[in-house]
Structure formats: structure tokens, C-alpha cells
C-alpha positions as CSV (number, residue, x, y, z in Angstrom):
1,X,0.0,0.0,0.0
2,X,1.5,3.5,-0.8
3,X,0.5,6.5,0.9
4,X,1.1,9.9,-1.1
5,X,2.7,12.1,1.6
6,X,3.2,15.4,0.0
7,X,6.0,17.1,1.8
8,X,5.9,20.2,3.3
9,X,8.5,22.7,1.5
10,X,9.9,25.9,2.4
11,X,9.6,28.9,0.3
12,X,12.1,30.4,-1.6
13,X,11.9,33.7,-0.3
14,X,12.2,32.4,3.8
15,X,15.5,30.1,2.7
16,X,16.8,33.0,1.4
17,X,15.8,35.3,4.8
18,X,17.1,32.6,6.7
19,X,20.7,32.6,4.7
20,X,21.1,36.5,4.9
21,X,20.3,36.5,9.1
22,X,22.7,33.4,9.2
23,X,25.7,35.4,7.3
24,X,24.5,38.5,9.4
25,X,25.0,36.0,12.5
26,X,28.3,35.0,11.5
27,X,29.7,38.2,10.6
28,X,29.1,39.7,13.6
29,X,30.0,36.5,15.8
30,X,33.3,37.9,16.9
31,X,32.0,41.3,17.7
32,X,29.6,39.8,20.1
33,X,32.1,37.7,21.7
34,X,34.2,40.4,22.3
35,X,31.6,42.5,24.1
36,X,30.6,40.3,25.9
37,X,33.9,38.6,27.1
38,X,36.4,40.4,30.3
39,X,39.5,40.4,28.9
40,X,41.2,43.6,28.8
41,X,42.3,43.0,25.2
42,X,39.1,42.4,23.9
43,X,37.7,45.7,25.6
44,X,41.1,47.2,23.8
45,X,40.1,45.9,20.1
46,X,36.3,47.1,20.9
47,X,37.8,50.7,21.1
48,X,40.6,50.5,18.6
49,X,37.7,49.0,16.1
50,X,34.9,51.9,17.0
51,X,38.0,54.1,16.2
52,X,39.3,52.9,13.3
53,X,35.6,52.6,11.8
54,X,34.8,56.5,12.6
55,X,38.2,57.6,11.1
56,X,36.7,56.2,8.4
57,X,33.4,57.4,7.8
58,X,35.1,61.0,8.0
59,X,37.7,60.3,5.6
60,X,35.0,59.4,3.5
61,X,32.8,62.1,4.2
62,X,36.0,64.4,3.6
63,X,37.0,62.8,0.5
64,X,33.1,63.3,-1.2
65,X,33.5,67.1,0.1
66,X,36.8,68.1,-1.4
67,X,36.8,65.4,-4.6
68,X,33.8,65.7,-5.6
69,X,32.0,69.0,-5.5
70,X,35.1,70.8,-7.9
71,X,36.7,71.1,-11.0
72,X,39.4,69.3,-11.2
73,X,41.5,72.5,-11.1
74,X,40.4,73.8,-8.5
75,X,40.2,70.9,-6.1
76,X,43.9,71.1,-5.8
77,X,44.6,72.9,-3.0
78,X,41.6,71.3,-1.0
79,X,43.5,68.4,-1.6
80,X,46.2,69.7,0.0
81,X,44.1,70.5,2.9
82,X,42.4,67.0,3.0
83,X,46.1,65.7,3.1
84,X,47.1,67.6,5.9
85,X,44.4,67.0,7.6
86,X,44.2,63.8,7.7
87,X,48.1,63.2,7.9
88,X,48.9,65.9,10.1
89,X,48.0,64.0,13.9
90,X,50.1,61.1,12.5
91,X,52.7,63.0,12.1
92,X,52.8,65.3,15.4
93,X,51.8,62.0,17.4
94,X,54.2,59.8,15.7
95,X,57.2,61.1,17.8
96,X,55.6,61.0,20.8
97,X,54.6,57.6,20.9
98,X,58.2,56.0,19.7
């Protein structure tokens, strides 16, 4: 005797829901095992990663600014400013931590 189970399937559209909150879960894995751990290093590489992140977002909020709201011509001495800007802590900072 054979009985006709029709299986029950998953929709496309909930696999592929499921696969982004999976990679999402992954990726942030080591974040959340930082925060939530003691260790004094981990605390450290919370900070130094907020840090580096925001130096980044204003670099790139500096760089659409000064690159891309000139000529070409004139943009020259804004880049001049963006370099010093952005290189000019490094290089007043760099003696004193050696």
C-alpha cells in the first residue's frame, strides 16, 4: 500500500531570509564575543575598532567634500588641505609615541 505524503517545503523567499540572518550572524559573531567577554584585550580591540571605523566614515565624508564637489582644477589645494588634515595628527603624534 502507498501512501502519497506530499511534503511540506519551504519557500524560496524564507531560505533566502534565513541565509542573509545566518551570514549577518556570523559576521558579527566575533563582535559579540568580544563585548561580551572580560579580557582587557578584547575591551582594547572594541575601542581601537569603533575608532578605526569612525576615522573612516570621515575620511570618507571628507573625501566626497573636497573630490567631488570641484573642477578638477580647483580641487587642488583642497586636496592639499584634506592631506594635511588627515596626515597631520600622525605625524605630530608619531614622535611622541616611539
Amino acid at each position: 500500500m502507498r501512501v502519497d505524503q506530499k511534503r511540506n517545503r519551504i519557500p524560496f523567499w524564507q531560505l533566502a531570509l534565513y541565509a542573509v540572518a545566518a551570514a549577518a550572524s556570523g559576521a558579527t559573531h566575533p563582535i559579540r564575543k568580544m563585548w561580551h567577554s572580560g579580557n582587557a584585550i578584547d575591551r582594547y580591540a572594541l575601542c581601537h575598532l569603533t575608532s578605526a571605523a569612525g576615522d573612516s566614515l570621515l575620511a570618507i565624508s571628507l573625501a566626497d567634500s573636497v573630490f567631488f564637489s570641484l573642477p578638477v582644477g580647483q580641487a587642488q589645494w583642497r586636496v592639499v588641505a584634506y592631506l594635511g588634515l588627515t596626515m597631520l595628527p600622525l605625524a605630530v603624534a608619531a614622535p611622541l609615541l616611539v
